[in-house]
C-alpha positions, -999 to +999 in steps of 0.1 A: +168-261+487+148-296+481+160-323+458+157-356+452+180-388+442+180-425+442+190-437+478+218-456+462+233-424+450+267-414+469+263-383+490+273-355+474+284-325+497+263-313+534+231-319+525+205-334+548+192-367+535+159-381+545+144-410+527+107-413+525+102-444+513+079-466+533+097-500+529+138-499+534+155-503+495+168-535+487+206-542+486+217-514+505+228-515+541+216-482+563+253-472+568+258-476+536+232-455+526+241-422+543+205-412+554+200-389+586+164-393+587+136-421+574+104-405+574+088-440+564+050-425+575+053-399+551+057-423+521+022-437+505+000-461+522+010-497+514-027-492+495-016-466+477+016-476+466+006-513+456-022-494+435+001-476+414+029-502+415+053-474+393+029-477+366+036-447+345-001-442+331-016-440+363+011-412+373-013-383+376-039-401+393-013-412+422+002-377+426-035-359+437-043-393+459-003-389+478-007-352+479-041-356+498-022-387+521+008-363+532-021-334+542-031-358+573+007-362+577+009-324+587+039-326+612+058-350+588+054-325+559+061-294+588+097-316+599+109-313+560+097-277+551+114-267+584+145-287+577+149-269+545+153-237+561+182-248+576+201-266+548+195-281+514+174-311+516+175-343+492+144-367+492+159-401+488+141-431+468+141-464+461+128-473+427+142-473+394+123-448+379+134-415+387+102-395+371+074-416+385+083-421+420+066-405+459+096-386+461+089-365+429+051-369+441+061-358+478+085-327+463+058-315+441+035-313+466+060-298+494+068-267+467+034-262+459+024-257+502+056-234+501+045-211+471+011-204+493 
């Protein structure tokens, strides 16, 4: 199973957290944050992500421009989709806006390889 939650969200049972945000969230310490894995190449270019800066209208137009990034991130994307087979999975985040964010972009995307 593959979720996703804020990274400053209290682990909630054994679930395998791996955050895949490119910069490390503010106010947080990394053992406070409970993550076992940052995949911080799998997160959008610095181009990308300073393009869409959370800006909701331009939502649809980031999603197909990260789901082409994370195609040339093969292994990256092949390290979560096997991870999942193992145990449930949660995407972890940084920003404040939990339906406009990479890791929605990045889940998306991950479903839509698995359903093919």
């Amino acid at each position: 199973m593959l979720t996703i939650e804020r990274v400053y969200s209290s682990p909630n049972g054994r679930r395998f957290r791996i955050l895949v945000d490119r910069l490390w969230p503010r106010s947080i310490r990394k053992d406070e944050a409970k993550v076992d894995l940052w995949l911080k190449d799998i997160a959008p270019s610095d181009g990308l992500r300073n393009w869409f800066g959370h800006d909701p209208d331009k939502w649809d137009d980031f999603r197909k421009k990260h789901f082409q990034e994370p195609d040339r991130k093969k292994e990256l994307v092949d390290q979560i989709t096997d991870k999942t087979k193992e145990v449930d999975v949660v995407l972890l985040y940084g920003a404040k806006d939990e339906a406009h964010n990479n890791a929605m972009a990045l889940k998306e995307h991950l479903e839509t390889k698995q359903r093919m």
